[in-house]
FIKOLVO-845983 format. One record per residue (C-alpha): residue in three letters; x, y, z. Coordinates in steps of 0.2 Angstrom, whole numbers, plus 5000, padded with zeros to 4 digits. Each point is the difference from the previous one (the first is absolute). Example, Ala and Ser with C-alpha at 12.3 -4.5 7.8 and 13.67 -1.06 7.14 Angstrom:
<atoms>
+---------+------+------+------+
: residuo :    X :    Y :    Z :
+---------+------+------+------+
:     ALA : 5062 : 4978 : 5039 :
:     SER : 5006 : 5017 : 4997 :
+---------+------+------+------+
</atoms>
This chain:
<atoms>
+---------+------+------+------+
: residuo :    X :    Y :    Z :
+---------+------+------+------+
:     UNK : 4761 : 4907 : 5039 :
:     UNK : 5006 : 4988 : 4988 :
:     UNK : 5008 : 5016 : 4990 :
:     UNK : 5008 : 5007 : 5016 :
:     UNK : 5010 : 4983 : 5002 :
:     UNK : 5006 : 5000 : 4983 :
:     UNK : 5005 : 5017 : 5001 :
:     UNK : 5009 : 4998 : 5018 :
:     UNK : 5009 : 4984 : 4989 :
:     UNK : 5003 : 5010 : 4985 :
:     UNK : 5010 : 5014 : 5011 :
:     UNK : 5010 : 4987 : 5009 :
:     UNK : 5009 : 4993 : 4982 :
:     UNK : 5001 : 5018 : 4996 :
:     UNK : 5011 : 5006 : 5013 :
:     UNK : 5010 : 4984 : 4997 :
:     UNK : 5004 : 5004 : 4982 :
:     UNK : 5004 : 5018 : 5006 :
:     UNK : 5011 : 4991 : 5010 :
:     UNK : 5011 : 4991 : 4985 :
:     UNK : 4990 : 4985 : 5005 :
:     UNK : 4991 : 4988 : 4986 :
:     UNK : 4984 : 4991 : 5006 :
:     UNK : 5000 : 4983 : 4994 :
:     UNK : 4983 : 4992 : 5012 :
:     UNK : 4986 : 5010 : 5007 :
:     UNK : 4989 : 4990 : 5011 :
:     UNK : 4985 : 5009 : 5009 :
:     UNK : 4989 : 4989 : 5013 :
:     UNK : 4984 : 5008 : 5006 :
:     UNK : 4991 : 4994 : 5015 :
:     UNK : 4989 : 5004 : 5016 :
:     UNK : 5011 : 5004 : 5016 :
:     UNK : 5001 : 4985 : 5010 :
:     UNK : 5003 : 5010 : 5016 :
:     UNK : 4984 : 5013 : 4996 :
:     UNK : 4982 : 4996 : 5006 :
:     UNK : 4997 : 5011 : 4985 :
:     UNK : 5000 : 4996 : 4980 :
:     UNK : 5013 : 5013 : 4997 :
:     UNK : 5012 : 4993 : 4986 :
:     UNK : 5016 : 4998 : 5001 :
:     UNK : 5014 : 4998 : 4986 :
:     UNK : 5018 : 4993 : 4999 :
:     UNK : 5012 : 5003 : 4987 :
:     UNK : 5014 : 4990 : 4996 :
:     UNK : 5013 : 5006 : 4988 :
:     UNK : 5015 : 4993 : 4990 :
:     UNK : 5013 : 5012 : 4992 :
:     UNK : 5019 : 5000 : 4994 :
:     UNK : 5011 : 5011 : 4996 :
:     UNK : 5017 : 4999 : 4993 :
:     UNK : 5016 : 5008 : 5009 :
:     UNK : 5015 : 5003 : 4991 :
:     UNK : 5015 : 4987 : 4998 :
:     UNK : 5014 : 5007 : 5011 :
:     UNK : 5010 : 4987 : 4998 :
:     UNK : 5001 : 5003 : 4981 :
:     UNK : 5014 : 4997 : 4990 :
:     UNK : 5006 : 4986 : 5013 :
:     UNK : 5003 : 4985 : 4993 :
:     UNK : 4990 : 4989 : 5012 :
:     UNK : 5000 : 4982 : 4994 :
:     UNK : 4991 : 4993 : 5014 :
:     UNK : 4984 : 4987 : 4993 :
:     UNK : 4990 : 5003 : 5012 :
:     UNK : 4999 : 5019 : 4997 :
:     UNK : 4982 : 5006 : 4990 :
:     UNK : 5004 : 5014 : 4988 :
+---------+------+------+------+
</atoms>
């Protein structure tokens, strides 16, 4: 079951990168469904990724100080 998880996690960062994304944080929690009577697992994923856009404003000479670049 373990295997399937990590497999289900694996795919998720992969379709991000296809996506121009980077991953930068996986977290994977596995736990019991609260709302089941049964011990059937559950798992949440949380995911942290950037991805860099291009500058349009290039070439403008923007002197504001409060501008990250």
């Amino acid at each position: 079951m373990d295997e399937e998880i990590l497999a289900d996690q694996r795919e998720l960062v992969e379709l991000l990168e296809s996506a121009g994304w980077t991953v930068t944080d996986a977290e994977l929690s596995v736990y019991e469904s609260p709302w089941k009577d049964d011990e059937t697992p559950e798992a949440s994923v949380t995911l942290s990724a950037r991805k860099q856009y291009p500058n349009e404003d290039e070439g403008d000479e923007d002197e504001n100080p409060f501008r990250v670049r």
